[in-house]
Structures are given as structure tokens and as C-alpha cells.
DRENPA-3360 file (N, C-alpha, C; in nm, 2 decimals, always signed):
BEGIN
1 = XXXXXXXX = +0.96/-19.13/-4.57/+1.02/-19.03/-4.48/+1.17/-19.07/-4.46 ~ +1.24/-18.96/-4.46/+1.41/-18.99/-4.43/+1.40/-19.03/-4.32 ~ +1.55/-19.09/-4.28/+1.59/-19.09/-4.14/+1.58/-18.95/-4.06 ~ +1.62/-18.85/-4.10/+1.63/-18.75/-4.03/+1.49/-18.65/-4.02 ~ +1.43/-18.67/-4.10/+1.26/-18.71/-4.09/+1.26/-18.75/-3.94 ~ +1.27/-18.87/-3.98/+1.19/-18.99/-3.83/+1.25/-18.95/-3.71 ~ +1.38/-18.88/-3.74/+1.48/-18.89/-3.61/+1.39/-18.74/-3.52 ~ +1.39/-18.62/-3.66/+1.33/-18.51/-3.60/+1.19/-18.53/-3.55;
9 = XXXXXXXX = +1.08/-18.58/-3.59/+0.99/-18.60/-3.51/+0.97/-18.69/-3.42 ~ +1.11/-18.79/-3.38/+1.08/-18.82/-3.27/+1.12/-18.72/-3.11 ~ +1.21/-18.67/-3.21/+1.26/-18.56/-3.09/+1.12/-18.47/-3.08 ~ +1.10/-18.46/-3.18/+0.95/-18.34/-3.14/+0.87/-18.39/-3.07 ~ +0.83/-18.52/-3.09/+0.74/-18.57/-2.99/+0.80/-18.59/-2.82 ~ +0.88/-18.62/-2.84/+0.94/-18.64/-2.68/+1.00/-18.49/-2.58 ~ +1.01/-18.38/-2.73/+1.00/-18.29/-2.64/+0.91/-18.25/-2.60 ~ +0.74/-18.20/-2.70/+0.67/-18.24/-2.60/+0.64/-18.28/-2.46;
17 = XXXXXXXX = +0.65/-18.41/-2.45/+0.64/-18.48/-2.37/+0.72/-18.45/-2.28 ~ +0.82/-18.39/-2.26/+0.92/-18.34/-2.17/+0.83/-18.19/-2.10 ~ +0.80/-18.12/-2.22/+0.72/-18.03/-2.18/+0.61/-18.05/-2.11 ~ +0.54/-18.14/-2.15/+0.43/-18.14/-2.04/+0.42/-18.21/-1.91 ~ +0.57/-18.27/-1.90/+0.61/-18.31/-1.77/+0.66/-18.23/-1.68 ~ +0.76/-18.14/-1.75/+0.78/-18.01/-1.67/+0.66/-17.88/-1.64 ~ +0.57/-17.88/-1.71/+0.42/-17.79/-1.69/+0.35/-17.85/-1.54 ~ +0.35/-17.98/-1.54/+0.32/-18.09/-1.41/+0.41/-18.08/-1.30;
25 = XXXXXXXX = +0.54/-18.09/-1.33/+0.63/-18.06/-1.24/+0.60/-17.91/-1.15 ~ +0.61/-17.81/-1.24/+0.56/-17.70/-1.22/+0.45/-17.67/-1.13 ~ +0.34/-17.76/-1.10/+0.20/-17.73/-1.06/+0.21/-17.76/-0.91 ~ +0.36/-17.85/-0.90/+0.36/-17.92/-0.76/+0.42/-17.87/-0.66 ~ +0.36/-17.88/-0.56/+0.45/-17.82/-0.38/+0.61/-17.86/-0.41 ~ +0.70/-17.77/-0.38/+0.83/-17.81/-0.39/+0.88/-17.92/-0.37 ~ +0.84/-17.94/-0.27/+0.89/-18.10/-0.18/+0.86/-18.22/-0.29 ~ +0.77/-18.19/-0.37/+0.72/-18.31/-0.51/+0.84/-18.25/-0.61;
33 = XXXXXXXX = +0.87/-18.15/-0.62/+0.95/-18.12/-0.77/+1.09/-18.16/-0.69 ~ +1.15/-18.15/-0.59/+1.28/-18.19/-0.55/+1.31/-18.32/-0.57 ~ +1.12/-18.40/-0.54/+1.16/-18.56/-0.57/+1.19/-18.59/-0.71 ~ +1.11/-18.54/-0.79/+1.18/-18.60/-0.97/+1.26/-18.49/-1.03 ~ +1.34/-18.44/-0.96/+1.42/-18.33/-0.99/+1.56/-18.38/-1.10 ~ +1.58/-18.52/-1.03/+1.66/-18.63/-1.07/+1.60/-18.71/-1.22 ~ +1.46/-18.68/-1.22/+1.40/-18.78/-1.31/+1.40/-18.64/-1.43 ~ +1.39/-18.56/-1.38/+1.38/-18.44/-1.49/+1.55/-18.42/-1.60;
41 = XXXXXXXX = +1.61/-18.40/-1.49/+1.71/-18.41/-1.61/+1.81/-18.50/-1.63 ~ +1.76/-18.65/-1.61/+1.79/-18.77/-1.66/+1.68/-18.71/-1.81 ~ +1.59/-18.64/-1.81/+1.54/-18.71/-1.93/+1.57/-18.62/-2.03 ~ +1.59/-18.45/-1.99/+1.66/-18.34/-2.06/+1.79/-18.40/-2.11 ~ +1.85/-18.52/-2.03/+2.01/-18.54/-2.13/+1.95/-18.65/-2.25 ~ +1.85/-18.73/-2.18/+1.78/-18.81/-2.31/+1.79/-18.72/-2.43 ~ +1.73/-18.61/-2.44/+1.71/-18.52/-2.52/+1.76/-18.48/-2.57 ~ +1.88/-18.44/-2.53/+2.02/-18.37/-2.56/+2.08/-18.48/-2.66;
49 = XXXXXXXX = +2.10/-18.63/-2.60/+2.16/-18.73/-2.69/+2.06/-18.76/-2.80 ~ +1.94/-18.70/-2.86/+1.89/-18.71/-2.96/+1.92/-18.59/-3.05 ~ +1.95/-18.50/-3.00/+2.00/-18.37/-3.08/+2.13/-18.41/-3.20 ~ +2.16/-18.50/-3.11/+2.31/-18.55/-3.15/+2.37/-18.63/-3.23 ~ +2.24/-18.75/-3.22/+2.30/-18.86/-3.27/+2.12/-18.92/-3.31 ~ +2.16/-19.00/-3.44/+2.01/-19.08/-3.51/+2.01/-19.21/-3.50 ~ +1.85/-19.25/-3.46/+1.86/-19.39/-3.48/+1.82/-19.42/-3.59 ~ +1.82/-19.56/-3.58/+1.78/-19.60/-3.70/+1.63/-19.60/-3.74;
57 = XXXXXXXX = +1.63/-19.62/-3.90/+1.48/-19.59/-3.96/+1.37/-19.70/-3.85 ~ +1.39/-19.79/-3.84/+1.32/-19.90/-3.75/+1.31/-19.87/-3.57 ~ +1.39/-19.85/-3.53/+1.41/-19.78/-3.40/+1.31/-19.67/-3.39 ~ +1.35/-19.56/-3.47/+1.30/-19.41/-3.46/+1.13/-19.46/-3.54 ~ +1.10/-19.51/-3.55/+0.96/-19.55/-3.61/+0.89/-19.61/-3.47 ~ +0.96/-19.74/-3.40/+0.92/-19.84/-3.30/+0.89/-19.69/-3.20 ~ +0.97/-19.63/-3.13/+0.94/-19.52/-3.08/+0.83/-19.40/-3.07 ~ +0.86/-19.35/-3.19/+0.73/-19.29/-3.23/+0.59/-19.32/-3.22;
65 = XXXXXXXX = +0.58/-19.45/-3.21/+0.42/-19.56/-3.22/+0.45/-19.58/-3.06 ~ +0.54/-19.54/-2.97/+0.51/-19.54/-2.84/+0.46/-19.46/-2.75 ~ +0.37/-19.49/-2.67/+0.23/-19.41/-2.62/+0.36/-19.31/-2.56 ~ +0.43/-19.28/-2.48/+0.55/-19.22/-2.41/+0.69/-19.26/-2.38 ~ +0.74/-19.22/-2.54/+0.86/-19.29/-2.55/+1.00/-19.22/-2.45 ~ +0.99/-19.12/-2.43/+1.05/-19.07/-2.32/+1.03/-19.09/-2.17 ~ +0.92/-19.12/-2.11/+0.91/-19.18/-2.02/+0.99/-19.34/-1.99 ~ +0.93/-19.42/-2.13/+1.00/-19.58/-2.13/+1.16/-19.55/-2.07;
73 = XXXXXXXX = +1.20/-19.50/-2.17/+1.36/-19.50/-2.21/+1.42/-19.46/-2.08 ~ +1.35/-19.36/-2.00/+1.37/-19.29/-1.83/+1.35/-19.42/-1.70 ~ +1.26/-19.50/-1.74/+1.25/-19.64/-1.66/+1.36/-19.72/-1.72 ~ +1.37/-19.70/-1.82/+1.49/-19.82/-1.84/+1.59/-19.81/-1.82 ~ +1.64/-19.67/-1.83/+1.75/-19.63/-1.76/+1.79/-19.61/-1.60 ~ +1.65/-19.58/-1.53/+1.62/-19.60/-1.40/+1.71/-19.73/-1.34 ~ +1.60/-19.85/-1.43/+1.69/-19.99/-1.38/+1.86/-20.00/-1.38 ~ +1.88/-19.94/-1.52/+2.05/-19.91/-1.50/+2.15/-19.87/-1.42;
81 = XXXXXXXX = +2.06/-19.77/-1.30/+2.14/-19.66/-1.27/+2.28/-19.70/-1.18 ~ +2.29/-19.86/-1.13/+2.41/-19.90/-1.05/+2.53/-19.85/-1.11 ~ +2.49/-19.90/-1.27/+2.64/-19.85/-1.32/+2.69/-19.69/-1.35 ~ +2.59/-19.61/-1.32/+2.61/-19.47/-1.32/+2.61/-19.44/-1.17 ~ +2.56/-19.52/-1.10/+2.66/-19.55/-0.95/+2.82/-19.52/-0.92 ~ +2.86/-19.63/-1.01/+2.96/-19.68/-0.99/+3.07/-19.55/-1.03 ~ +3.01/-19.53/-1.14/+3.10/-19.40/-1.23/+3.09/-19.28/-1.12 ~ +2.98/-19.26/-1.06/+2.98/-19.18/-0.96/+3.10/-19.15/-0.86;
89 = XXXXXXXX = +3.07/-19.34/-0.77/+3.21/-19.38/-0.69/+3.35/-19.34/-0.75 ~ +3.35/-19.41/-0.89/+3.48/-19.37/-0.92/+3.51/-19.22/-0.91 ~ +3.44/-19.11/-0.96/+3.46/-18.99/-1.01/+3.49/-18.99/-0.80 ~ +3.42/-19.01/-0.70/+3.49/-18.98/-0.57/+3.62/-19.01/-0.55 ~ +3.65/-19.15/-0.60/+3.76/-19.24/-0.53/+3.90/-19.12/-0.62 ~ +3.85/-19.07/-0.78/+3.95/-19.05/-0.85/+4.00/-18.90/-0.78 ~ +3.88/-18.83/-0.70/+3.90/-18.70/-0.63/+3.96/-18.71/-0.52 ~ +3.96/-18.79/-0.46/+4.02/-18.83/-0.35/+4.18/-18.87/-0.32;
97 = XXXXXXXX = +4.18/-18.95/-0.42/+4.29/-18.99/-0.43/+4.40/-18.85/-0.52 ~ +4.32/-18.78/-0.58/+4.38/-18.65/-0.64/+4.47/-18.58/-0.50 ~ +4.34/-18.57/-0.43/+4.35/-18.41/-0.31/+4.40/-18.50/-0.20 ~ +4.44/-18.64/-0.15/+4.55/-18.67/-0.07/+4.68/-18.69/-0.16 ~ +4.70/-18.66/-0.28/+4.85/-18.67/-0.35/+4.90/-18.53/-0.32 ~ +4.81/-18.47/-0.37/+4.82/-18.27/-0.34/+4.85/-18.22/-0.18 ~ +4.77/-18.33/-0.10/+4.82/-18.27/+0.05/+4.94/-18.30/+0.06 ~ +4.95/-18.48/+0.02/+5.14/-18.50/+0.06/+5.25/-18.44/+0.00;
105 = XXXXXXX = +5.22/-18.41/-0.11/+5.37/-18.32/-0.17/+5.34/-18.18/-0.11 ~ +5.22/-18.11/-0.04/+5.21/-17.97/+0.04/+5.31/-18.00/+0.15 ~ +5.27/-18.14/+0.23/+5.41/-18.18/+0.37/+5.50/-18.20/+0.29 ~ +5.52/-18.26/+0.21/+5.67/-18.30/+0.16/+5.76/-18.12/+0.14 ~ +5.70/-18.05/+0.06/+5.77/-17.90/+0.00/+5.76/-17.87/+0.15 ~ +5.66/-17.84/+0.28/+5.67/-17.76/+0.38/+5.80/-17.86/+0.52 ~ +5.83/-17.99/+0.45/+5.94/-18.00/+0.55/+6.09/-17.94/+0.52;
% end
């Protein structure tokens, strides 16, 4: 099997799996779908970065032989999430610091 073989059926399997997470999601009182609302499309951009890019023959195989390889990869990224924290903060600190530069040159032109 090529790489692009291994790479396509692993996306097929995880979409799947995405699918029948979203069919589940679906079945639940709102107040349940609000809570993994967050877990849903952390795993849709999983997805998306498989459209895009291949792993390797060894990787995309180890995967495949995983009972729910899209779930794993959503926990493991879970544990990560401080540093998509942080990018968060920054993306405030960098808006912030934008729209008090924009107010002072508004007083500066209106004195």
C-alpha cells in the first residue's frame, strides 16, 4: 500500500469516527452538546490537518491498528492545551495593545 493509500484510509477511518461522534452528539440535551462543543471541533481541525498533510508509512499504519485513533490524538492534545492558552492570551494582549494605540492617536488628532 502507498503512503497515500495509508494516509487516505486513515482519514476514512477517523472520519468515520468523527461521524459517529457527531450522530452521539446529536442524540443529546443541548446542555451535553455545548459541553464537547469544544471537543468537536478540536477534532474537525484534526481532520482538516489530515487533508493536508501525510504521515509517514509507520505512523499512518500505528494509527490505523488504533481502536480510536481520533479520540487518542483529541486527549493528547487536550493535555497540551496551556500552550493554545497562551496563544489565546497573546492573540488578547496583541488586540489590546492594537485598540489602546488606535484610541491614543484618536486624542492625539482630536487635540
Amino acid at each position: 500500500m502507498t503512503n497515500e493509500e495509508l494516509n487516505t484510509r486513515l482519514y476514512e477511518k477517523m472520519f468515520t469516527e468523527q461521524e459517529q461522534f457527531r450522530d452521539w452528539l446529536l442524540s443529546q440535551p443541548p446542555a451535553e452538546i455545548l459541553n464537547h462543543a469544544y471537543e468537536y471541533t478540536v477534532r474537525e481541525d484534526i481532520l482538516m490537518t489530515l487533508e493536508t498533510r501525510d504521515l509517514e508509512d509507520g505512523q499512518a499504519r500505528a494509527l490505523l491498528k488504533s481502536g480510536k485513533p481520533l479520540k487518542q490524538i483529541f486527549e493528547r492534545w487536550e493535555n497540551q492545551e496551556p500552550s493554545y492558552m497562551d496563544t489565546v492570551w497573546d492573540t488578547v494582549q496583541e488586540q489590546a495593545r492594537a485598540a489602546e494605540a488606535k484610541q491614543k492617536a484618536k486624542a492625539q488628532m482630536e487635540r
